[in-house]
Steps between C-alpha positions, in 0.01 A plus 500: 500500500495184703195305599364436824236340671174655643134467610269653271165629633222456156238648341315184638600545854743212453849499681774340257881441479608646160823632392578872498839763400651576811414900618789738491490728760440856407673839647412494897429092486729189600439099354437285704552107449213364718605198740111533684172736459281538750162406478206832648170614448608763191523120293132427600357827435637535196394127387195609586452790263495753753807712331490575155790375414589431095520122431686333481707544791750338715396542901736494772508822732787420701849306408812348672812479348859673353581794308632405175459849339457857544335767295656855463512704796523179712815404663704195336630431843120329567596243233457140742328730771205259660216660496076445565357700205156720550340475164203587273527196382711210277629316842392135393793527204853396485619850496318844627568851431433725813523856669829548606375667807267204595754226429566474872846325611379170725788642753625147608132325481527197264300503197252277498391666849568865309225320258254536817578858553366633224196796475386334871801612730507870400087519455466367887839689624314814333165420639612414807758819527473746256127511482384369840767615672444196782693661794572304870175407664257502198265212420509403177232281342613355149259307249619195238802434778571172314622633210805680389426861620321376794765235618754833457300767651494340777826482594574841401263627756666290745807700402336773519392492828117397494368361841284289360467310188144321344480335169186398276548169296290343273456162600592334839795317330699824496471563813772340647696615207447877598583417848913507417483847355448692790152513551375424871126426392353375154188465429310334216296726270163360642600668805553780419419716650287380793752303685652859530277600743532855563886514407616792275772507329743849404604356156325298232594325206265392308519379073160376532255716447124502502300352830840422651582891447229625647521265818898635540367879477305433808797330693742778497587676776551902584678625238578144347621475152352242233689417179302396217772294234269271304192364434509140560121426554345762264595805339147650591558828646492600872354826587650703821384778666825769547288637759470195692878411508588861616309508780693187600838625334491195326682508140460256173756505357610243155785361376625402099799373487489480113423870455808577762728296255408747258451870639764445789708192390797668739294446823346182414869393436628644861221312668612157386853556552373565865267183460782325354708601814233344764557157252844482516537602883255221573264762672262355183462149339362445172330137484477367142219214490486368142728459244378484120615500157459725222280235360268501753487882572106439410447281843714740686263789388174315591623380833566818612155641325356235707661566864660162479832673563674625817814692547640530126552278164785551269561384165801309407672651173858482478 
């Protein structure tokens, strides 16, 4: 059993390096030996204590890197495949077992920028696409645009079709940022929503919740579709009325990408190959904006806890 490097989430809340055996992969899983991880919201949540999750535990929900083993019932010819990894967990490690299925080949995109795919490409191809279903000539209002599902949703409703395209930062120094993603109008969250005016919008994404919730219920249009995908703000619920969004044909719909990797890992898996597609045709760019270390996996938690980041972080490993 060799040894292997990895961040290890305490009993005390404390992130450190420590030295672990190298997983095997089991029946149905590959290894993977991480070059980067990426760094998303699962890591703060679950810092946080908001999934009870045994201690301690290495974090990491999504990881970059090559094949270097297969469990039964996987094909050997994957051995050196490069792949971005959707995991439960273990990414900020030297080596990661994962679902066959949602080890997804980075199809000509180099790895570091395969590192920035992650959960975020297929959760805002899905949202945008599968859920959504943005078609030519919808307007599509989307809500953290800054950040790594925002920056990406974006452009996939540009692909998409959508006529029009308005983002929701959080601070005026992501505005400009937003701007290259495809949005023709972003706003800072203090304006939202007056400087709106009247405007409606036929799809709505929105991981906010709360206040902000409520104010996007009352800007969607005739049979406009809002989807709910986190809880950034407060996880204080949100009553709607049914009766109030059929007699607008308006739906609510959500989206969880971490109960898709479970129940329907096959679908989640098809959507970023299609994702993965849009990267490597250039239709879609991924924008990586920090670089840390495993060392400092801490700082790269907290800055995106604290909004400090834009577009995506990765975490060097390998």
């Amino acid at each position: 059993m060799y040894a292997m490097k990895a961040v290890v989430l305490g009993t005390d809340d404390q992130l450190r390096i420590s030295e672990r055996a190298e997983p095997v992969a089991r029946p149905g899983e590959v290894a993977i030996r991480v070059a980067y991880a990426g760094v998303q919201y699962g890591d703060v949540l679950v810092r946080a204590g908001h999934f009870p999750i045994p201690r301690p535990f290495v974090p990491g929900f999504e990881a970059a890197g090559e094949i270097v083993a297969v469990g039964e019932g996987v094909d050997e010819a994957r051995i050196g495949e490069q792949v971005i990894a959707l995991i439960g967990g273990g990414g900020y490690a030297e080596v990661v077992t994962a679902p066959a299925v949602l080890a997804i080949n980075t199809a000509g995109v180099p790895i570091r920028d395969a590192a920035a795919f992650g959960w975020v490409a297929p959760t805002a191809y899905d949202l945008i696409n599968t859920v959504a279903g943005v078609s030519h000539g919808d307007s599509v209002l989307i809500h953290a645009a800054a950040g790594g599902v925002g920056s990406l949703a974006g452009q996939f409703a540009a692909t998409a079709g959508a006529e029009r395209i308005v983002g929701v930062v959080g601070n005026a120094g992501q505005v400009d940022y937003a701007r290259r993603f495809g949005y023709h109008e972003v706003l800072v969250r203090e304006q939202f929503p007056d400087a709106l005016g009247d405007e409606t919008f036929d799809v709505i994404l929105d991981p906010i919740g709360g206040a902000t919730r409520v104010a996007n219920l009352a800007r969607l249009a005739p049979h406009g579709r809002i989807v709910v995908y986190g809880n950034i703000a407060t996880f204080e619920p949100v009553t709607v009325s049914a009766n109030d969004l059929l007699m607008q044909g308006q739906s609510l719909m959500t989206y969880n990408s971490n109960l898709a990797s479970q129940t329907r890992p096959q679908k989640l898996a098809d959507s970023a190959a299609r994702a993965m597609a849009l990267v490597a045709d250039g239709s879609v760019r991924l924008d990586v904006t920090a670089e840390y270390t495993l060392s400092d996996v801490g700082n790269a938690i907290a800055d995106l806890a604290g909004g400090v980041t834009r577009g995506k972080s990765i975490v060097r490993v390998g």
